[in-house]
KEGU-485695 format. One record per residue: x, y, z of N, C-alpha, C, O in turn; residue in one letter. Coordinates in steps of 0.1 Angstrom, whole numbers, plus 5000, padded with zeros to 4 digits. Example, Ala and Ser with C-alpha at 12.3 -4.5 7.8 and 13.67 -1.06 7.14 Angstrom:
! residues 2
513249435078512349555078513249675078514249675085A;512849785071513749895071512950005079513450115080S;
! end
This chain:
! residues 291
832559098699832859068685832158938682832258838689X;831358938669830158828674830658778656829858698650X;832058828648832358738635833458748633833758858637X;834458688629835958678626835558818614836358918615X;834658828606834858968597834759108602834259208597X;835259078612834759228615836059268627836159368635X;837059148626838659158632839559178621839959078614X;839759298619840559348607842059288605842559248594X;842659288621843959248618843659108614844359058605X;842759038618842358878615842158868601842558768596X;841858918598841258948581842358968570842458938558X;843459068578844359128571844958988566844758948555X;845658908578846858808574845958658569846658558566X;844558628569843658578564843258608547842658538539X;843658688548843758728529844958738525845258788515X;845958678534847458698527847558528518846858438521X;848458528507848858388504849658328511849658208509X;850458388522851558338526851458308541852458248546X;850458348550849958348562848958228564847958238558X;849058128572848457988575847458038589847858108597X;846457988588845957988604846057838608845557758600X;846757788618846657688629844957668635844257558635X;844857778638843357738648843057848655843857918661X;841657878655841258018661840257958671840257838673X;839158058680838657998685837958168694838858258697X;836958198696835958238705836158178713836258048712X;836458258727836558208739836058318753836358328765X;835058388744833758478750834258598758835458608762X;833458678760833858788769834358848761835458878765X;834058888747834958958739836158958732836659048726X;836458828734838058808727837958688722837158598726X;838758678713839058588703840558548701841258648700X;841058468701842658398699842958308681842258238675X;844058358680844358288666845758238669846458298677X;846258128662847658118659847758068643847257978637X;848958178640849358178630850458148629851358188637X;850658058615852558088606852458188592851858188582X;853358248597853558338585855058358575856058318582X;855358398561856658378557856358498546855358528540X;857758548547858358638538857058708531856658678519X;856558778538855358858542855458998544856459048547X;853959098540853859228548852559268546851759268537X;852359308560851059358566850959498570851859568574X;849759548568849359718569847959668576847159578574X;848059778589846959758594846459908598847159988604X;845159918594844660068592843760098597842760108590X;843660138616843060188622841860058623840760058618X;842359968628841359838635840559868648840959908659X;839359828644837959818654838759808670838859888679X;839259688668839559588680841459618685842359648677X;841459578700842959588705843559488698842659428692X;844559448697844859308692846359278704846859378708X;846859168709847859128716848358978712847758868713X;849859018708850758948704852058888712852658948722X;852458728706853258688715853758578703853158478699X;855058628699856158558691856158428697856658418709X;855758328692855658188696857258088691857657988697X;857758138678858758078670859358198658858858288651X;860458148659861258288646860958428648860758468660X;860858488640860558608640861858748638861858868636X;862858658639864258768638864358848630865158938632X;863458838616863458938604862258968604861859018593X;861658968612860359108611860859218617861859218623X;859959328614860259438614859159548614858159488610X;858859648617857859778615858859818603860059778602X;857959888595858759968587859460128591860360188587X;858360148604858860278606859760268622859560328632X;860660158618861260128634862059978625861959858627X;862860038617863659918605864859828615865259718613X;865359918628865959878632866059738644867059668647X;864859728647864059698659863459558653862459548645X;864359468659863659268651862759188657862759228669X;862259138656861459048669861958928670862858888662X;861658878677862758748686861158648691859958688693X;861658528692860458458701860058498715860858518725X;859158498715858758558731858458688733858158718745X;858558778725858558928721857258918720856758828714X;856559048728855159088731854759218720855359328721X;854059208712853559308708852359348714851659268719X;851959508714850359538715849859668706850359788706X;848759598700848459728688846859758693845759708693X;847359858698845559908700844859938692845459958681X;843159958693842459988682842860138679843260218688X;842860168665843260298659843960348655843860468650X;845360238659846360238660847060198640846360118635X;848260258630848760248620849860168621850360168632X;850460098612851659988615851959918603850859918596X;852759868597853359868583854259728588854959758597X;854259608583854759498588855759438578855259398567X;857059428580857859328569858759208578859659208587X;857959098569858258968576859058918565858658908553X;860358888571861558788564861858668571862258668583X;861758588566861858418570860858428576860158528575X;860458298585859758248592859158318603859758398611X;857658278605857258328619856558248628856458138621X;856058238638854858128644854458248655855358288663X;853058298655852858408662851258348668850558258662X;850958428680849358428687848958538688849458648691X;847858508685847158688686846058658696845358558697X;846158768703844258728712843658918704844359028704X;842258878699841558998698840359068707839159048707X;841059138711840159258721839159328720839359448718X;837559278721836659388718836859538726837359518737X;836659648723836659798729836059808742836559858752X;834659738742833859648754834459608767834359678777X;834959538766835759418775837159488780837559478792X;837859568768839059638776837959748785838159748797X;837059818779836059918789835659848801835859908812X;835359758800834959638815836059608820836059528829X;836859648817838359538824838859708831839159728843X;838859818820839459918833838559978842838860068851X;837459918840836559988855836559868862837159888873X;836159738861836559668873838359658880838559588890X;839359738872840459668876840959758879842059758886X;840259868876841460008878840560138886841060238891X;839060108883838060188889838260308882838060408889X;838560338867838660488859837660458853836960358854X;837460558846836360548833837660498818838860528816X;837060438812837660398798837960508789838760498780X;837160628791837760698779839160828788839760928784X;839060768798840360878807841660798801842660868801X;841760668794842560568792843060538778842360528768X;844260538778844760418762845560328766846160318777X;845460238755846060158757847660128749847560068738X;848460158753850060188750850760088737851359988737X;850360158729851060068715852860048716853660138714X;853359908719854159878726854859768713854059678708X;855859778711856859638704857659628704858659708703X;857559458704858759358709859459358723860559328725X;858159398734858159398745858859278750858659168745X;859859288762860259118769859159158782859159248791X;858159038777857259008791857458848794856658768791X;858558818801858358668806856858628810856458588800X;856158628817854858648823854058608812853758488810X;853558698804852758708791853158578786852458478787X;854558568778854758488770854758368773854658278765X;854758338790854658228795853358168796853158058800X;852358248792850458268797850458228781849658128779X;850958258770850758258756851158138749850758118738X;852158038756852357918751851457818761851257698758X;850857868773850157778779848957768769848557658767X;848357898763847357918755847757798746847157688746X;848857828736848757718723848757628725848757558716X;848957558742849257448743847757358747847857258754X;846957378744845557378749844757338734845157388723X;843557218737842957188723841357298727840457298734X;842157408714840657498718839357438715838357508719X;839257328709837957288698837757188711836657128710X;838057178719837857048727836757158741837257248748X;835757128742834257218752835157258767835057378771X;836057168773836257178786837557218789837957248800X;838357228777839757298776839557458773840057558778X;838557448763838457538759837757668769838057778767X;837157638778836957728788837957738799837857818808X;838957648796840457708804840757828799840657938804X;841157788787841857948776841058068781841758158785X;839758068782839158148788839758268803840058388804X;839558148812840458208822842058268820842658348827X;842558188808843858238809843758388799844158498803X;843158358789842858458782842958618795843758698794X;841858618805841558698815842858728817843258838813X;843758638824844458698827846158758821846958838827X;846158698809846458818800846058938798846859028801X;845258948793844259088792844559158805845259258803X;844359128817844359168832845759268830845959388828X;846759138831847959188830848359318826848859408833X;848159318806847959408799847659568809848359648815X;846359548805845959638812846259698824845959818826X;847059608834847759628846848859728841848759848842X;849959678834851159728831851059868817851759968814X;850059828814850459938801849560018794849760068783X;848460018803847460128803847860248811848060258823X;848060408799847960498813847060588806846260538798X;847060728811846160828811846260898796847360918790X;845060938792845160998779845661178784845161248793X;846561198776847561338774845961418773844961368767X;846161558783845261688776844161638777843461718771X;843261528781842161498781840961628791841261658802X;840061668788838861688794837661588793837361548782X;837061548805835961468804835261558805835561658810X;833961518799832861578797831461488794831061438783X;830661488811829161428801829161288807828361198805X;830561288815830161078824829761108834829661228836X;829361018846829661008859830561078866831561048860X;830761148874831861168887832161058895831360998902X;833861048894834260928901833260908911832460808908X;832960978923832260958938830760798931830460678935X;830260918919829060858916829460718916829260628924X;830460698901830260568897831160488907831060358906X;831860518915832060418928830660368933830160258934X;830260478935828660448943828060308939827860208946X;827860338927826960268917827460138910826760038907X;829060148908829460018911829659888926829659758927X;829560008935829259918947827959888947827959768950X;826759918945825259928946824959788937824459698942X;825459798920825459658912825859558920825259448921X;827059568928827559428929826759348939826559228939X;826259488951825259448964824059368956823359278961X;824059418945822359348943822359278932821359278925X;823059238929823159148915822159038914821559008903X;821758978930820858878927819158968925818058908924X;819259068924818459148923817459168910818259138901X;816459198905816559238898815959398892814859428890X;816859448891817059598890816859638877817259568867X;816259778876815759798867816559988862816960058871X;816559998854817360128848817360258857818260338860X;816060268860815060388868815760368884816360468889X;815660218891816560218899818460268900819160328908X;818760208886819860238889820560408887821560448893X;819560488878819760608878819260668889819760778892X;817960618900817860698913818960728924819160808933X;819960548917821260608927822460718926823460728932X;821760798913822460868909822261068911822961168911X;820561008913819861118911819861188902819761308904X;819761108889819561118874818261088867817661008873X;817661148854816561088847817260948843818460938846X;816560858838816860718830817660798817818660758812X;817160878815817660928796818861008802819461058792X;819361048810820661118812821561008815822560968809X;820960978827821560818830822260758823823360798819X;821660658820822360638804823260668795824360628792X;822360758791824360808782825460858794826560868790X;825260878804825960918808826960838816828160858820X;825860688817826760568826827460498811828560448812X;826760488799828060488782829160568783830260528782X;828760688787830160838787831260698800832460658797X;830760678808831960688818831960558815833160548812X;831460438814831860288814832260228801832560108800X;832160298789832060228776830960158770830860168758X;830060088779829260028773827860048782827860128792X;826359978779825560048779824959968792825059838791X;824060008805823959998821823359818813823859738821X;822759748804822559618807823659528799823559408798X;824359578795825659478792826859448802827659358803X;826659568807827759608825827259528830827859428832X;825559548836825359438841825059288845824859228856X;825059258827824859098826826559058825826858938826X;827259128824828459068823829059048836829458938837X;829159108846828859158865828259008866828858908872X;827158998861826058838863826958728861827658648868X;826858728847827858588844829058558848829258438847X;830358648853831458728861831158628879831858548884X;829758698885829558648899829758498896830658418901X;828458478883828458308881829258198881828958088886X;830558248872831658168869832358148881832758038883X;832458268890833158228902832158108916832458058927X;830858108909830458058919829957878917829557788924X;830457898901830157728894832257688896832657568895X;832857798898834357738904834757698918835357608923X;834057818923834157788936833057688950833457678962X;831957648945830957598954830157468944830157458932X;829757418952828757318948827357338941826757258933X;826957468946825557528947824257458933824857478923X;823557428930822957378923822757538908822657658908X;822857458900822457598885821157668888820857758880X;820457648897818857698895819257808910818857928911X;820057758918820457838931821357938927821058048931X;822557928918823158048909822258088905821958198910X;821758058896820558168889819958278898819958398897X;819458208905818558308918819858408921819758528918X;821058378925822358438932822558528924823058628929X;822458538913823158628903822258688892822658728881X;820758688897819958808892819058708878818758748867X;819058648880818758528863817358488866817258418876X;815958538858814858448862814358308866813658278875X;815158228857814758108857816258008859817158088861X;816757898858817857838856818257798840819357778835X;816957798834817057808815817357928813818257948805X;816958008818817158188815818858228819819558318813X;819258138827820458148834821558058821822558098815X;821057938821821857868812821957868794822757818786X;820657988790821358008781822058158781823058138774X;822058238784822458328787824358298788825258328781X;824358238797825958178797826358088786827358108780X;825658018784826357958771826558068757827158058746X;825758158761825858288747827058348751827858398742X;827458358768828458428767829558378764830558438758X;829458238770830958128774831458038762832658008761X;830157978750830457928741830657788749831357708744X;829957748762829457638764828657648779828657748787X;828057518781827257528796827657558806828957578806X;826857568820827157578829828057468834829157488839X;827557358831827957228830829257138831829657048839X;829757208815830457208811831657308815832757258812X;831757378819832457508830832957448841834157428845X;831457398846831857368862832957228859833757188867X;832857188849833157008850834657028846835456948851X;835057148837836257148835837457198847838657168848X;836957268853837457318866837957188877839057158883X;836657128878836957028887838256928885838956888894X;838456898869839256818861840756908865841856878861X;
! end
């Protein structure tokens, strides 16, 4: 997600008179965080691009779905609205709520690294007023953080992950009646996900990675989109910057020695690349970790 216009639910309560934004913030990898206050309010949200995940920060006792009148929300109550998902919102009194927004992307990357399915075998479980101690506990660490600040703000990051992680741990299951047709076979894309990770510092080319398949490049392809969501060089520049971050947390190693480690031509090639993904440097990553 590369603009706040193009996050519907962000949009929705951003055109309300009565909904405040606190502070939003890009915090890469596809997601985005907002906190809002909202009052004596109502929201309609109609089949959004993006997952959205919620976490009652303050009030909330008189909200409501319209089609679930009975059902209030309370502080600390988890919502999750997946993309595509319909929902009818009436807010009485007060609210203080966080949203993180989910590119389609990134939940696709998150269930093949976490769960080893393909993303379209999967939904993700439209769930409210969930009690997630866990979540809600990950969700005030979030607001408690100055996102505008370079070296905080790549905390949120990590915490962000592991919300999302979670999520997807607990309340992802299998889509009803499904037939696949036209991805990978499990065997394959195990293969091929073990093969990326061996050679990351590699650099590999399409033709290679469809011979591990014993595919043309042009079947390939759509066929590694059919099973992963997204397309063989966004899988594996994200795999890249993924090795990176663990290796500017975990080791000393110089930025031009990551670079080589994790498939990057140059150490400029490397550093901007991460800052497109991270919304700051290498630098700046490593420096906040150490803090």
């Amino acid at each position: 997600m590369s603009s706040l216009d193009t996050i519907q639910v962000f949009q929705s309560l951003n055109s309300s008179p009565h909904a405040r934004l606190e502070q939003s913030a890009f915090l890469g990898d596809g997601v985005v965080a907002a906190l809002w206050n909202n009052r004596h309010d109502s929201q309609d949200y109609h089949a959004p691009s993006h997952h959205t995940l919620s976490c009652y920060i303050a009030g909330g006792t008189g909200t409501f779905r319209r089609d679930q009148p009975d059902k209030k929300g309370s502080p600390d109550k988890i919502c999750t609205l997946p993309a595509g998902h319909q929902s009818s919102w009436v807010v009485n009194g007060e609210i203080r709520l966080a949203h993180l927004y989910i590119s389609p992307e990134q939940f696709s990357l998150n269930c093949v690294t976490l769960l080893d399915r393909e993303p379209r075998e999967l939904a993700l479980q439209e769930k409210t007023f969930l009690a997630d101690p866990q979540q809600a506990e990950r969700f005030h660490r979030l607001i408690g953080m100055n996102w505008k600040e370079p070296g905080e703000r790549l905390l949120t990051s990590s915490l962000a992950h592991e919300l999302l992680d979670h999520m997807i741990l607990s309340q992802v299951g299998l889509r009803e009646g499904l037939r696949l047709k036209g991805g990978l076979a499990p065997h394959l894309r195990r293969q091929l996900v073990e093969f990326i990770e061996l050679n990351l510092a590699e650099p590999l080319s399409l033709g290679q990675l469809a011979g591990t398949c014993s595919l043309s490049e042009y079947h390939f392809a759509r066929m590694f989109r059919e099973s992963f969501g997204l397309p063989p060089h966004q899988y594996l520049l994200a795999r890249r910057i993924s090795r990176a971050r663990d290796l500017l947390r975990s080791t000393r190693m110089a930025f031009g020695e990551i670079a080589v480690e994790c498939g990057f031509a140059s150490a400029s090639h490397f550093s901007n690349r991460f800052k497109q993904a991270m919304g700051a440097t290498a630098g700046e990553y490593r420096m906040a970790f150490q803090s």
